[in-house]
PDB file as gemmi writes it, atoms N, CA and C in Angstrom:
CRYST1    1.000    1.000    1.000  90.00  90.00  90.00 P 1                      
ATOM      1  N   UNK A   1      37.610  -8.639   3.566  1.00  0.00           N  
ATOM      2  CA  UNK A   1      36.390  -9.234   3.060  1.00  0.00           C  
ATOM      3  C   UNK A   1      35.561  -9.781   4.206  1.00  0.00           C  
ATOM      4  N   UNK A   2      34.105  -9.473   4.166  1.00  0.00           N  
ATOM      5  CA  UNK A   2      33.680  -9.931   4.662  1.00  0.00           C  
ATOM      6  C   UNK A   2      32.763 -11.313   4.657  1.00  0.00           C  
ATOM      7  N   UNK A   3      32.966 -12.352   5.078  1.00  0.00           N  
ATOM      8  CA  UNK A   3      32.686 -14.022   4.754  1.00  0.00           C  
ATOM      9  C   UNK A   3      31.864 -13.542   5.259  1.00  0.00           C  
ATOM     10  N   UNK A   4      30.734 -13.259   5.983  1.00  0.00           N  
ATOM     11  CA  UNK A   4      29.349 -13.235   5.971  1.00  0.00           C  
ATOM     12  C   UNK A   4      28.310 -12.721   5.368  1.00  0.00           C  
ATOM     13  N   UNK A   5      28.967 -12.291   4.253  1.00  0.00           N  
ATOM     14  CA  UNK A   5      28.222 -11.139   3.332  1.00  0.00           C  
ATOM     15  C   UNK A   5      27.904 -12.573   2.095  1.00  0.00           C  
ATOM     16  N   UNK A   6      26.894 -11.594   1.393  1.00  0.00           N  
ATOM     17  CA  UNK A   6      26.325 -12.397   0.544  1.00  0.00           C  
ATOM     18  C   UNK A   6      27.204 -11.848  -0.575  1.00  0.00           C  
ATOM     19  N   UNK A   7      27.480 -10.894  -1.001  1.00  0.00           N  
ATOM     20  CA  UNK A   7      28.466 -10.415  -1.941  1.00  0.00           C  
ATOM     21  C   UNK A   7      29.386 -11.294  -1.904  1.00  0.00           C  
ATOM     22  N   UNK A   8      30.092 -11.483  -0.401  1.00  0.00           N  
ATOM     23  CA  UNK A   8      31.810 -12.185  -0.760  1.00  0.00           C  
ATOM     24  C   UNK A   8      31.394 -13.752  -1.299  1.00  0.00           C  
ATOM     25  N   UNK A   9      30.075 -14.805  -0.928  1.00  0.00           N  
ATOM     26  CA  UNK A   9      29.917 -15.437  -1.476  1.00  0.00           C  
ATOM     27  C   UNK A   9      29.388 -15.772  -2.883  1.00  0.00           C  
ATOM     28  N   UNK A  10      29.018 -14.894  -2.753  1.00  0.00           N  
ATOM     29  CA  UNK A  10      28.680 -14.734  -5.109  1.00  0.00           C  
ATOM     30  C   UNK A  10      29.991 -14.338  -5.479  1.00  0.00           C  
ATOM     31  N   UNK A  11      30.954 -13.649  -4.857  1.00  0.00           N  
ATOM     32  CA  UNK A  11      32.103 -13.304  -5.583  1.00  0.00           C  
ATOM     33  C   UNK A  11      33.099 -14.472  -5.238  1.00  0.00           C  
ATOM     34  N   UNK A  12      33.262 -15.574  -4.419  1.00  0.00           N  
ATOM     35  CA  UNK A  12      33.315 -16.832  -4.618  1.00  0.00           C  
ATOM     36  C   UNK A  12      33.367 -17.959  -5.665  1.00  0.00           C  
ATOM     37  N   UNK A  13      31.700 -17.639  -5.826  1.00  0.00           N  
ATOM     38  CA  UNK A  13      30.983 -18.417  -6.661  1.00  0.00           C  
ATOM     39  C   UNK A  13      31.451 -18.082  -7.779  1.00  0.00           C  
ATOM     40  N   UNK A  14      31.564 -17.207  -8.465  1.00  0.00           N  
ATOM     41  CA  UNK A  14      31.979 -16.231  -9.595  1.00  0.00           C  
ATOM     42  C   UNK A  14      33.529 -16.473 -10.028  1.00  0.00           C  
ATOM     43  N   UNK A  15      34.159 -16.613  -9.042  1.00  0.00           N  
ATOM     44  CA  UNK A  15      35.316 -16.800  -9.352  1.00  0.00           C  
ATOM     45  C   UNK A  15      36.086 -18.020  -9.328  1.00  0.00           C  
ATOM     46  N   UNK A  16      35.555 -18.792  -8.565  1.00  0.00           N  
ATOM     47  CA  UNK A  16      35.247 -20.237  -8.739  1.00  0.00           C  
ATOM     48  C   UNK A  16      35.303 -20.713  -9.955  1.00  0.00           C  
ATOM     49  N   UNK A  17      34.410 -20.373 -10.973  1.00  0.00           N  
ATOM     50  CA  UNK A  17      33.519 -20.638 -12.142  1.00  0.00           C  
ATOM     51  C   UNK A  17      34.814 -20.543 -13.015  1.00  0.00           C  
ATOM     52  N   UNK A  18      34.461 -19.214 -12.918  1.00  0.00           N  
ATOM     53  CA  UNK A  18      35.964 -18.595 -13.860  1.00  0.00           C  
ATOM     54  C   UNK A  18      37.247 -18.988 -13.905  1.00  0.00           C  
ATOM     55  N   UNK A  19      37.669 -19.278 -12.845  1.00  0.00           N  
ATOM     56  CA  UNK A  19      39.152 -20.092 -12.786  1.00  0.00           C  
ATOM     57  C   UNK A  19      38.903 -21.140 -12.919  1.00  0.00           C  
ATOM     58  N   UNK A  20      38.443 -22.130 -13.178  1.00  0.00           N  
ATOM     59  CA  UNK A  20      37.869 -23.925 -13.271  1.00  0.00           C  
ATOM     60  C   UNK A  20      37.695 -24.002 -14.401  1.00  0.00           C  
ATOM     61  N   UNK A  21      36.436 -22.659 -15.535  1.00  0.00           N  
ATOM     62  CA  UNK A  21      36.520 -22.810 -16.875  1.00  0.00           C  
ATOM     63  C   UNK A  21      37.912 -22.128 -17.416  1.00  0.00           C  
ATOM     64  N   UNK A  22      38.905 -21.354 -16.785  1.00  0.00           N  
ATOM     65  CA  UNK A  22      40.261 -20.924 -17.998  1.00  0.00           C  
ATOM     66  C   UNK A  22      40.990 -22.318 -17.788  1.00  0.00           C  
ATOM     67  N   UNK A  23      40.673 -23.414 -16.472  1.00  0.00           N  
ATOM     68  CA  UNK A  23      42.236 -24.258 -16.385  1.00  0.00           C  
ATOM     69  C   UNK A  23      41.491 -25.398 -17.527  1.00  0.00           C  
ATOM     70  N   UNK A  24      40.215 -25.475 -17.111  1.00  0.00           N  
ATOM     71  CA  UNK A  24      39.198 -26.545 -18.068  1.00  0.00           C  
ATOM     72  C   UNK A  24      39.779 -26.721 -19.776  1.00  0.00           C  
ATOM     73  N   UNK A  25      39.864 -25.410 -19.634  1.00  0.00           N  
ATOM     74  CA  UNK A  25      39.969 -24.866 -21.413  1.00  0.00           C  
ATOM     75  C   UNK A  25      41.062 -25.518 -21.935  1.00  0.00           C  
ATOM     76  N   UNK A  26      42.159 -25.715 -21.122  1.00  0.00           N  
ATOM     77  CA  UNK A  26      43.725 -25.643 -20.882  1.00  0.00           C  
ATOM     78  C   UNK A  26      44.078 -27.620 -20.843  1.00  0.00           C  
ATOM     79  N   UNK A  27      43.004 -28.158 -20.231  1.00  0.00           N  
ATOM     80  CA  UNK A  27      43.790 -29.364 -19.044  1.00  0.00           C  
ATOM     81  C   UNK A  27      42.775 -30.740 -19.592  1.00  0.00           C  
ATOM     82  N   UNK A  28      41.670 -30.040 -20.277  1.00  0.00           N  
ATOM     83  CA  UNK A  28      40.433 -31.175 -20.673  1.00  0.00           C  
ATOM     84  C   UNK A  28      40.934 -32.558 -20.920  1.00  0.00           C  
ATOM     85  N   UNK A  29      41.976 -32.998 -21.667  1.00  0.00           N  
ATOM     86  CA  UNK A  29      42.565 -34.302 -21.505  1.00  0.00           C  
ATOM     87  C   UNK A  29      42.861 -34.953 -20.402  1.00  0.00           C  
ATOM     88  N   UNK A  30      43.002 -33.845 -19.005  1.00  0.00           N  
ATOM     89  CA  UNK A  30      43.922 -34.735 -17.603  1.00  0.00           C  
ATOM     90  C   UNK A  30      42.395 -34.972 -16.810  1.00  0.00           C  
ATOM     91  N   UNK A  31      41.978 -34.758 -17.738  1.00  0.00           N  
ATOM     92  CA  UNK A  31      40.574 -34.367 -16.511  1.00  0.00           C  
ATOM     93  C   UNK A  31      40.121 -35.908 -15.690  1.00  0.00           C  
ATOM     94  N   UNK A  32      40.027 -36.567 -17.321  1.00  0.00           N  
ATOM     95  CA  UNK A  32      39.172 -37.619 -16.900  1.00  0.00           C  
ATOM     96  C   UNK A  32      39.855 -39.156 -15.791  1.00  0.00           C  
ATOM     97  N   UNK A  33      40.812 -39.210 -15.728  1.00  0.00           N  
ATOM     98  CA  UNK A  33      41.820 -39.468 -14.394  1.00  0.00           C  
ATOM     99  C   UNK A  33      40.805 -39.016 -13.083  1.00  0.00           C  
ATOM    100  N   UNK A  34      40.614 -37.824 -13.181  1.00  0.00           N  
ATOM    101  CA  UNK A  34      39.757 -37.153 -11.521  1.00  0.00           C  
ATOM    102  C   UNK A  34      38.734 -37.506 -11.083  1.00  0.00           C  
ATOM    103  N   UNK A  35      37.737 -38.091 -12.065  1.00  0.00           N  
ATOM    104  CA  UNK A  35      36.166 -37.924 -11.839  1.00  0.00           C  
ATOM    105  C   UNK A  35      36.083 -39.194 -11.808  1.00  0.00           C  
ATOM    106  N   UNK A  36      37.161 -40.620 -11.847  1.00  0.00           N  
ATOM    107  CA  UNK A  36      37.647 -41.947 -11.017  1.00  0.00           C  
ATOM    108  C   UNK A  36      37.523 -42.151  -9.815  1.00  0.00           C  
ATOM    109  N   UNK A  37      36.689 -42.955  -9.256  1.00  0.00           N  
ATOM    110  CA  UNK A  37      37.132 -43.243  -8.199  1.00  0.00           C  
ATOM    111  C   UNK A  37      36.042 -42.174  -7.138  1.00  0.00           C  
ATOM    112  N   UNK A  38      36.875 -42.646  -5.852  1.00  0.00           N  
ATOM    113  CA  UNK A  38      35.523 -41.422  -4.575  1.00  0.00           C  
ATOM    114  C   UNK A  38      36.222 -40.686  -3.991  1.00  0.00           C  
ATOM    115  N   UNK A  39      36.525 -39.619  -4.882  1.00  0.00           N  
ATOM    116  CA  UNK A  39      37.185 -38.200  -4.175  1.00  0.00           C  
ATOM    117  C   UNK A  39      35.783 -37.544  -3.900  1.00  0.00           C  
ATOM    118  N   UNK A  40      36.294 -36.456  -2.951  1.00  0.00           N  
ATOM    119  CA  UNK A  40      35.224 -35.139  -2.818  1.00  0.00           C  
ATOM    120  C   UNK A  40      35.359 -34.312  -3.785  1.00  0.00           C  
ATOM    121  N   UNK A  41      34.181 -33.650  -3.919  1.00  0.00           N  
ATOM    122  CA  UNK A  41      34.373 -32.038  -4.430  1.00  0.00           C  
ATOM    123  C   UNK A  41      35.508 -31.664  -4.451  1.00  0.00           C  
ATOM    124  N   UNK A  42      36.076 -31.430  -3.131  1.00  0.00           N  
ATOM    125  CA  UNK A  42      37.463 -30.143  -2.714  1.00  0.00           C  
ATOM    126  C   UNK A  42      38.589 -30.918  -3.384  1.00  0.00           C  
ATOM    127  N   UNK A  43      38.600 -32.178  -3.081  1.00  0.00           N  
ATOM    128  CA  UNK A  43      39.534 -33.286  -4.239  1.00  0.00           C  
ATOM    129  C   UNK A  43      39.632 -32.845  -5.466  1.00  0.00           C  
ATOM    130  N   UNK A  44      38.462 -32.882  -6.202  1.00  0.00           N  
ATOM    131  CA  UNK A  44      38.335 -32.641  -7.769  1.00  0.00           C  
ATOM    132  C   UNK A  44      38.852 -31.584  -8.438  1.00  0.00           C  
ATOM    133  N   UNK A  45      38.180 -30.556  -7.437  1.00  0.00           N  
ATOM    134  CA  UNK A  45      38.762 -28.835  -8.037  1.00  0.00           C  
ATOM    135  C   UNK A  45      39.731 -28.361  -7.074  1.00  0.00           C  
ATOM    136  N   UNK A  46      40.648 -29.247  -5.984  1.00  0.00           N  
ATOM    137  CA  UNK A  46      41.820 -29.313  -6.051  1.00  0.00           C  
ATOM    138  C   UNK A  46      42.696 -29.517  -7.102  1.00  0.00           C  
ATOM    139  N   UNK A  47      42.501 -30.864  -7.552  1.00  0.00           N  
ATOM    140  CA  UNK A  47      42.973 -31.318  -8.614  1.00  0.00           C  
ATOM    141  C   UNK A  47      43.278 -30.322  -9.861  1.00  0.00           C  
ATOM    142  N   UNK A  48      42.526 -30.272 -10.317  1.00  0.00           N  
ATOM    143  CA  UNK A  48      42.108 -29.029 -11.378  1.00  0.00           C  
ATOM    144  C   UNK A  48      42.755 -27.973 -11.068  1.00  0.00           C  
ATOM    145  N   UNK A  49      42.798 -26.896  -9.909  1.00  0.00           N  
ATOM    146  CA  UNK A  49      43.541 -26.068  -9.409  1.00  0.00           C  
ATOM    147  C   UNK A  49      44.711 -26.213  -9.828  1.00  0.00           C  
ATOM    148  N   UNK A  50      45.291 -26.985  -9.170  1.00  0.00           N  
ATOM    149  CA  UNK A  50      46.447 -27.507  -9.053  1.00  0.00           C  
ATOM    150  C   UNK A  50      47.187 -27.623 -10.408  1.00  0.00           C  
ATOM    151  N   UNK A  51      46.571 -28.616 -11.244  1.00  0.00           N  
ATOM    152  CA  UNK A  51      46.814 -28.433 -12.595  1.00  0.00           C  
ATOM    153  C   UNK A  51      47.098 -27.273 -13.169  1.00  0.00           C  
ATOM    154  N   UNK A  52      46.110 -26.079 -13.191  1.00  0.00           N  
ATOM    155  CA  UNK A  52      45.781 -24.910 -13.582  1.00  0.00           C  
ATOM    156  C   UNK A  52      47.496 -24.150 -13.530  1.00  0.00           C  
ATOM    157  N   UNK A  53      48.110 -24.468 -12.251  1.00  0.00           N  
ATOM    158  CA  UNK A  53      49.097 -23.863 -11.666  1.00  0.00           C  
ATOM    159  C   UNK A  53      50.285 -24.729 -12.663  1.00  0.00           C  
ATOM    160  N   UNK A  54      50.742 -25.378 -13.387  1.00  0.00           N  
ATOM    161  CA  UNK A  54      51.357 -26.138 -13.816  1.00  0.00           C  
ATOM    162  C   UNK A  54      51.110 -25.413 -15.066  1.00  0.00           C  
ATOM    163  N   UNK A  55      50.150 -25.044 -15.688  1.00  0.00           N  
ATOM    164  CA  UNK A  55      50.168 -24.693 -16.830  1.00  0.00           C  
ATOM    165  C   UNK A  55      50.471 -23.462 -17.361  1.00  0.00           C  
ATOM    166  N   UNK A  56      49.709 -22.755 -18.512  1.00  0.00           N  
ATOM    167  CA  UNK A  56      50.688 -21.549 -19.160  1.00  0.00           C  
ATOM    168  C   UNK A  56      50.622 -20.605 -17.732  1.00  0.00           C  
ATOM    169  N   UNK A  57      51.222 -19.304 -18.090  1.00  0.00           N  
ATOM    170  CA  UNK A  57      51.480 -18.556 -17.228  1.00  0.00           C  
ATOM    171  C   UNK A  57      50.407 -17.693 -16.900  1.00  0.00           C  
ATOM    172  N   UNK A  58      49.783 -17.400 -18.116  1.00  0.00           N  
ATOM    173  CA  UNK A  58      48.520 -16.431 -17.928  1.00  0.00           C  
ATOM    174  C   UNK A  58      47.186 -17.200 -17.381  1.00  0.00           C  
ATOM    175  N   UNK A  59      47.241 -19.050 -17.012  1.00  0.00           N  
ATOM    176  CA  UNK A  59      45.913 -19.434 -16.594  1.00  0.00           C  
ATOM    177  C   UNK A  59      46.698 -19.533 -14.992  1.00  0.00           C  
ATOM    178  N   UNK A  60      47.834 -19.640 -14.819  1.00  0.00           N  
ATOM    179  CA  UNK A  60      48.304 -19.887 -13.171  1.00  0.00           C  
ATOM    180  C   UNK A  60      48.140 -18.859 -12.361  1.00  0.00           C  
ATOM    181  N   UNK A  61      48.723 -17.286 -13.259  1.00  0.00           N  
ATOM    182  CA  UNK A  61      48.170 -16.162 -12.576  1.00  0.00           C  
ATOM    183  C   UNK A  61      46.715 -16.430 -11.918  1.00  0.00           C  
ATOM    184  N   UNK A  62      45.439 -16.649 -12.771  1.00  0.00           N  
ATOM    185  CA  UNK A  62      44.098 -16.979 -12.147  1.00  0.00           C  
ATOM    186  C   UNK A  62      44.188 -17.938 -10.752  1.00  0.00           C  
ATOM    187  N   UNK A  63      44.853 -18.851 -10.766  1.00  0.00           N  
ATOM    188  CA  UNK A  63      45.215 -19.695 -10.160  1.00  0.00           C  
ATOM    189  C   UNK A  63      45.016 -19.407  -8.635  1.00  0.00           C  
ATOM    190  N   UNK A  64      46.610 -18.666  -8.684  1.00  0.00           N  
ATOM    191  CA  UNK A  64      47.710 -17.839  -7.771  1.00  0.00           C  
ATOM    192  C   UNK A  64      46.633 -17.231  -7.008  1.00  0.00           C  
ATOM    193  N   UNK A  65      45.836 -15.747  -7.738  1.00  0.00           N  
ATOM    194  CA  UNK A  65      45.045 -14.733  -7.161  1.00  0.00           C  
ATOM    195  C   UNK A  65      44.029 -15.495  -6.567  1.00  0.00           C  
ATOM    196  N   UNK A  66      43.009 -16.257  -7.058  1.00  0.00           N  
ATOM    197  CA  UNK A  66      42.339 -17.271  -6.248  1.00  0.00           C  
ATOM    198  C   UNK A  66      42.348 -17.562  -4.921  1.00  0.00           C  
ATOM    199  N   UNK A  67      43.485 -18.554  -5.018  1.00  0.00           N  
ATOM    200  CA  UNK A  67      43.849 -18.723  -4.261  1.00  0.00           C  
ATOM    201  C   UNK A  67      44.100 -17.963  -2.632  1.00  0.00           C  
ATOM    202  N   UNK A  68      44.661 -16.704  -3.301  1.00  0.00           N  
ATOM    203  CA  UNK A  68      45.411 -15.948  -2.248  1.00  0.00           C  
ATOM    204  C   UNK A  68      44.263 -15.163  -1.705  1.00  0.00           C  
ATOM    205  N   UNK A  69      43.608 -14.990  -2.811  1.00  0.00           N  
ATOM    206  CA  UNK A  69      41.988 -13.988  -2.050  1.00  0.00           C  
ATOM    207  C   UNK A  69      41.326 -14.719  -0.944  1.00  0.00           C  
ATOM    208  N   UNK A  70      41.077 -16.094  -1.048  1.00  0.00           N  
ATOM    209  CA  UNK A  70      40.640 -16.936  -0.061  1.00  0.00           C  
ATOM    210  C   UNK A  70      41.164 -17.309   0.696  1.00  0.00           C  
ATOM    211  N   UNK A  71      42.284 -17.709   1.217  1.00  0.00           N  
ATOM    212  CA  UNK A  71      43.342 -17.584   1.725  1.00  0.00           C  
ATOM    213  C   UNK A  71      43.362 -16.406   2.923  1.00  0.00           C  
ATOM    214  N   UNK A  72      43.180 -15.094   2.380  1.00  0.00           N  
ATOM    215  CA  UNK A  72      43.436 -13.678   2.805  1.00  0.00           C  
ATOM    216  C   UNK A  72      41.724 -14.015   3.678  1.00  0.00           C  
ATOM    217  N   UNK A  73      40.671 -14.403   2.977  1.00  0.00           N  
ATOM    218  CA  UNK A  73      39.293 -14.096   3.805  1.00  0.00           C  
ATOM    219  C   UNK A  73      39.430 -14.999   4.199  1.00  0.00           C  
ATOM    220  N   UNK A  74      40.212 -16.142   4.536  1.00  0.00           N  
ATOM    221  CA  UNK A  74      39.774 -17.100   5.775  1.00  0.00           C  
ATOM    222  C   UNK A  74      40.522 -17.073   7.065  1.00  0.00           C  
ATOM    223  N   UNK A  75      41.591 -16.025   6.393  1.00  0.00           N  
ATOM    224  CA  UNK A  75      42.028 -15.738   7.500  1.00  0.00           C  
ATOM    225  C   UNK A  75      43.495 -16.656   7.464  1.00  0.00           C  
ATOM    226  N   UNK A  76      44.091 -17.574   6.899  1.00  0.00           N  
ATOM    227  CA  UNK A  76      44.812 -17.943   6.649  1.00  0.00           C  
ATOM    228  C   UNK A  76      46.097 -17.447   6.451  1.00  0.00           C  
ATOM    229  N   UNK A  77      47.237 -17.770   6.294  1.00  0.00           N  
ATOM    230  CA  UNK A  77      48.493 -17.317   6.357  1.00  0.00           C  
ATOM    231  C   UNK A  77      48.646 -17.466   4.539  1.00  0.00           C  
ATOM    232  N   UNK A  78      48.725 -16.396   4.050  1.00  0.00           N  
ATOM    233  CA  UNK A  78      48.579 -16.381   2.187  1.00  0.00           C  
ATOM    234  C   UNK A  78      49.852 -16.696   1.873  1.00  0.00           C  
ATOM    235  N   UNK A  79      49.683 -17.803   1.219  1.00  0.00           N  
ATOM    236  CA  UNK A  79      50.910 -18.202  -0.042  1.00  0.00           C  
ATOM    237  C   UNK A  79      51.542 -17.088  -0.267  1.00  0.00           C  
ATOM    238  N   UNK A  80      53.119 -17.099  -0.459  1.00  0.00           N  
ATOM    239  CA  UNK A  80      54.296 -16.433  -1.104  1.00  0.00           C  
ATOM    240  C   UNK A  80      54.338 -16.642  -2.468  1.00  0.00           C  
ATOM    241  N   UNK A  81      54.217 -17.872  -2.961  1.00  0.00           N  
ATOM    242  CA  UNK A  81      55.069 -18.480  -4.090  1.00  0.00           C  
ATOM    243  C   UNK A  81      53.455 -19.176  -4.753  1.00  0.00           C  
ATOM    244  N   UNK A  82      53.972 -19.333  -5.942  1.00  0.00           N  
ATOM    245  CA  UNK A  82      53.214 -20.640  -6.564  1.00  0.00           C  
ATOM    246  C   UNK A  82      53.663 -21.589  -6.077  1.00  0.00           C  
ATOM    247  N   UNK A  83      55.100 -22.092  -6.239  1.00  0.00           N  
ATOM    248  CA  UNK A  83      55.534 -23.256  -5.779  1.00  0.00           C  
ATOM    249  C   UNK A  83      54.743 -23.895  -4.140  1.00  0.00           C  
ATOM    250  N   UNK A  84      54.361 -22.904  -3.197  1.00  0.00           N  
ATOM    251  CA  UNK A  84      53.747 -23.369  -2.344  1.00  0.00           C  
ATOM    252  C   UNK A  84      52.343 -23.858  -2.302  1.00  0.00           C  
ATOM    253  N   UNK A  85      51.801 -23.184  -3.624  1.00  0.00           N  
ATOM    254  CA  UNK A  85      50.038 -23.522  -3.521  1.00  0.00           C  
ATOM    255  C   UNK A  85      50.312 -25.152  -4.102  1.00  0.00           C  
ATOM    256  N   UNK A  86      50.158 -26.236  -2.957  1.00  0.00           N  
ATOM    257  CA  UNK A  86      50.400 -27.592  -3.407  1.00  0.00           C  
ATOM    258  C   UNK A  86      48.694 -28.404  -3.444  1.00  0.00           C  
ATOM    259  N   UNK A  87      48.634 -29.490  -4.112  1.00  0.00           N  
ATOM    260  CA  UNK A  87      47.244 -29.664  -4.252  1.00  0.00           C  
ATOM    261  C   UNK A  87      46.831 -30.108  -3.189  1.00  0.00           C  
ATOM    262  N   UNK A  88      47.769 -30.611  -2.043  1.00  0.00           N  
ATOM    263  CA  UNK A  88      47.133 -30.781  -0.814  1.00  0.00           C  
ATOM    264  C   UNK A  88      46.804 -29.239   0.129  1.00  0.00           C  
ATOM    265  N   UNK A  89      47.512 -28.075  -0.594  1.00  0.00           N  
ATOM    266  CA  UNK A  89      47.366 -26.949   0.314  1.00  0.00           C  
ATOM    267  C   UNK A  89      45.664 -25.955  -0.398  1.00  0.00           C  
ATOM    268  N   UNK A  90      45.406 -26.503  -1.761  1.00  0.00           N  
ATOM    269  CA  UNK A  90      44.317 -26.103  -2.210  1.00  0.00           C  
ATOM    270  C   UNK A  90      43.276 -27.013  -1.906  1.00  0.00           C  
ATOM    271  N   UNK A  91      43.108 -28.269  -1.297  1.00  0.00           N  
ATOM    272  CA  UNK A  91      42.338 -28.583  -0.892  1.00  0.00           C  
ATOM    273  C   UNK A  91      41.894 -28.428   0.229  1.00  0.00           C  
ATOM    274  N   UNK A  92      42.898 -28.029   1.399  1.00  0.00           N  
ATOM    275  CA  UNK A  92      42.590 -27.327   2.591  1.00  0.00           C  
ATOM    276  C   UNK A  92      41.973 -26.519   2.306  1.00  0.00           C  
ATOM    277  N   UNK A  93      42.541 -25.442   1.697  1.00  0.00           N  
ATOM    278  CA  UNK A  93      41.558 -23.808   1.978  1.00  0.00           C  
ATOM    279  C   UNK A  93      40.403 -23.968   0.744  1.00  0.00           C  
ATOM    280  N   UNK A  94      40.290 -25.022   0.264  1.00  0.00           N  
ATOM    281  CA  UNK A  94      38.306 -25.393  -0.290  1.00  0.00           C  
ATOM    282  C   UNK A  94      37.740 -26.168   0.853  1.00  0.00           C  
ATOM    283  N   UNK A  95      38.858 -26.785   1.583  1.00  0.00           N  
ATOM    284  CA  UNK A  95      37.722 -28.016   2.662  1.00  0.00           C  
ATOM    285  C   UNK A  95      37.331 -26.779   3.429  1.00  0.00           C  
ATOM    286  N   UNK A  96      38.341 -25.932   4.125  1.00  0.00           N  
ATOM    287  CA  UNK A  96      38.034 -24.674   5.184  1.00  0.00           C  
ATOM    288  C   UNK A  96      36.813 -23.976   4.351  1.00  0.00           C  
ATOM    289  N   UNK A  97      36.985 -23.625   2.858  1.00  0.00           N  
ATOM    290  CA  UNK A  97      36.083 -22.622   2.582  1.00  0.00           C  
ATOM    291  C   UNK A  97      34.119 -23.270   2.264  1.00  0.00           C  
ATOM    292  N   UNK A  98      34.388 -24.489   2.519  1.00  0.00           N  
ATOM    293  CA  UNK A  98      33.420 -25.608   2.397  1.00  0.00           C  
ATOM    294  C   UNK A  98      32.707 -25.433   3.842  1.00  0.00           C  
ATOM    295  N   UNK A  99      33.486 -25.825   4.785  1.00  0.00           N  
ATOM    296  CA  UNK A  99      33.770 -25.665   6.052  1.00  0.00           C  
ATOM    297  C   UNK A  99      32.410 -23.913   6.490  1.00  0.00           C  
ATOM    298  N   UNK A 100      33.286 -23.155   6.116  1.00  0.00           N  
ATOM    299  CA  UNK A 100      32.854 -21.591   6.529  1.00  0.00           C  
ATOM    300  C   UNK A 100      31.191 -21.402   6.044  1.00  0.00           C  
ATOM    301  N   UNK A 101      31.159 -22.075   4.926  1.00  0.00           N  
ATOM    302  CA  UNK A 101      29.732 -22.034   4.151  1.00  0.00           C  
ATOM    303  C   UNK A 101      28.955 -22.898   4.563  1.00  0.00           C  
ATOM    304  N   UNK A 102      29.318 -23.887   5.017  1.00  0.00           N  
ATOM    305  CA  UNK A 102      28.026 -24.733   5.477  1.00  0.00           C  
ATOM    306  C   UNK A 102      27.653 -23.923   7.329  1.00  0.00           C  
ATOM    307  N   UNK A 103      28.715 -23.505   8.037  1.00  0.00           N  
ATOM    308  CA  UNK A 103      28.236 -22.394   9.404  1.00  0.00           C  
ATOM    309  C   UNK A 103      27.641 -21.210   9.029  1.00  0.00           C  
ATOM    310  N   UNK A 104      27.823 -20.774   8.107  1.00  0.00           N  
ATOM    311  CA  UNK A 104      27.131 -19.375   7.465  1.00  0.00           C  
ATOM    312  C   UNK A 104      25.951 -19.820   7.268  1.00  0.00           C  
ATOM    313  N   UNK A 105      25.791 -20.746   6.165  1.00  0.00           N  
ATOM    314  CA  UNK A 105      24.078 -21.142   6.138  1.00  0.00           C  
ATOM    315  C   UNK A 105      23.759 -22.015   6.912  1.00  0.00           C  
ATOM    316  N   UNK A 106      23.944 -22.627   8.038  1.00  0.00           N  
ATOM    317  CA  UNK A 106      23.448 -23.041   9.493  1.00  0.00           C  
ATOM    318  C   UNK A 106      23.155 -21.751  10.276  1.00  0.00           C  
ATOM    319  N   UNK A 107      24.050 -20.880  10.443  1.00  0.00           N  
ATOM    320  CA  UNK A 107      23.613 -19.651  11.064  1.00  0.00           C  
ATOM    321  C   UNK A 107      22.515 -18.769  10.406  1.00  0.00           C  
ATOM    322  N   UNK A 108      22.205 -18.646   9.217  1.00  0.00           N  
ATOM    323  CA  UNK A 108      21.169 -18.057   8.724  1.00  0.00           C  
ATOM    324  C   UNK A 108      20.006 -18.783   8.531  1.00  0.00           C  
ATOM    325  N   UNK A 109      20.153 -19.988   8.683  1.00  0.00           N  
ATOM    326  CA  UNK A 109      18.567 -20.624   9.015  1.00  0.00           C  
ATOM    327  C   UNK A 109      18.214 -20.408  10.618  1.00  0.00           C  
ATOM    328  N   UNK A 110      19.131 -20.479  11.640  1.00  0.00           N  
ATOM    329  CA  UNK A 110      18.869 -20.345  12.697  1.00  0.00           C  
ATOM    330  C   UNK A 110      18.435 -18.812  13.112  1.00  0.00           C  
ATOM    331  N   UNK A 111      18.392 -17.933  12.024  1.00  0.00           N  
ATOM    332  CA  UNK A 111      17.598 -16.581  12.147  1.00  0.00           C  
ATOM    333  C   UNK A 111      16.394 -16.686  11.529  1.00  0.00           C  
ATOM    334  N   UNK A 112      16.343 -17.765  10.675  1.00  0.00           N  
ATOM    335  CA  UNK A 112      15.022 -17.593  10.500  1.00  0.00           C  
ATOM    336  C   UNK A 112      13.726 -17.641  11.543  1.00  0.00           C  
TER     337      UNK A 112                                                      
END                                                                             
């Protein structure tokens, strides 16, 4: 994948969406615990992630693949296991993928 493409970031965005609304669907009671307090972003839908992975089998799969796709484009060393995607290890690769997007669009204003 290529992280500088505008594709891999709509397909991001897209999938983002999609895995946040199947764990949402799933977790809506644990939610309100998260949005307490002054976490970040990558905190929150860590959180949520994380959750996601705890729950039935068919919303963790979403989870898992997520995960591992981003993971795989950041270049990162990709999870084996579920047991390893921990909510401190999904908040890394959102802070990194947070990280990659704010140099991508610093670098594309600097072409303007």
């Amino acid at each position: 994948m290529n992280t500088s493409s505008a594709t891999f970031w709509r397909w991001v965005d897209s999938a983002i969406i999609y895995v946040i609304k199947k764990v949402a669907m799933a977790a809506i009671l644990g939610l309100q615990a998260v949005f307490i307090g002054a976490f970040t972003l990558a905190d929150k839908i860590a959180y949520i992630l994380a959750k996601g992975i705890d729950l039935a089998e068919n919303i963790s799969i979403w989870v898992e693949l997520l995960m591992r796709k981003l993971m795989q484009a950041l270049g990162m060393a990709v999870a084996l296991s579920k047991k390893e995607l921990t909510q401190s290890l999904i908040r890394h690769v959102l802070t990194r993928l947070t990280e990659k997007a704010n140099r991508e669009a610093r670098n594309a204003l600097k072409k303007i």
